[in-house]
N, C-alpha and C positions, 0 to 999 in steps of 0.2 A: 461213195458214202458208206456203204455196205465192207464188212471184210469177211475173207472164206472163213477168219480164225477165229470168227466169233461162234461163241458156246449158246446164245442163243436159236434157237429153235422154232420156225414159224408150224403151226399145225396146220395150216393150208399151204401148199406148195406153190409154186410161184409168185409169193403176196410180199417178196421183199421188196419189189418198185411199190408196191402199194403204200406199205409201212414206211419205206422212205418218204413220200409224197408228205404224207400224213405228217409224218417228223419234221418235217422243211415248215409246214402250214404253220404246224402249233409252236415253232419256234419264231417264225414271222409275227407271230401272233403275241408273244409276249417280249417281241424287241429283244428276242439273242441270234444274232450273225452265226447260224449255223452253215457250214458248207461240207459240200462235197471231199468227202475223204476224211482227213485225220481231223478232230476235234479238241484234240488232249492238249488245247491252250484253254477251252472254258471254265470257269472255275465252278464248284460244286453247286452253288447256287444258280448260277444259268444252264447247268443241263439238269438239278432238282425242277425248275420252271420249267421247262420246254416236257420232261416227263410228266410233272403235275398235269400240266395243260392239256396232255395227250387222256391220262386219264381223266379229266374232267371232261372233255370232249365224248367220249366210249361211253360212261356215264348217260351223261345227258341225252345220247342217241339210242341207250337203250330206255332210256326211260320215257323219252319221247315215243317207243316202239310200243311201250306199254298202254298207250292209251287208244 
């Protein structure tokens, strides 16, 4: 799922199976067949949903944190 050539950047070290885990959920979660390795068949509005998702997710657990 993951590639070396991506330009993103985790600021905790080892958190990329985390983030993937994460990425699998929030896309189950709004019905896009996200897999393992290449994705470059989804169109821009099934990986805009599956990121939405992620930040609505981050969101709401820090806000949950808040109280």
């Amino acid at each position: 799922m993951s590639s070396n050539n991506s330009s993103n950047k985790l600021v905790v070290p080892g958190a990329r199976e985390a983030m993937d885990k994460f990425k699998m959920e929030a896309a189950n979660e709004v019905g896009v067949n996200l897999k393992a390795g290449y994705n470059g068949d989804l169109t821009s509005r099934q990986a805009g949903s599956v990121g939405g998702q992620m930040v609505k997710k981050m969101i709401e657990a820090y806000e949950n944190g808040l109280k």
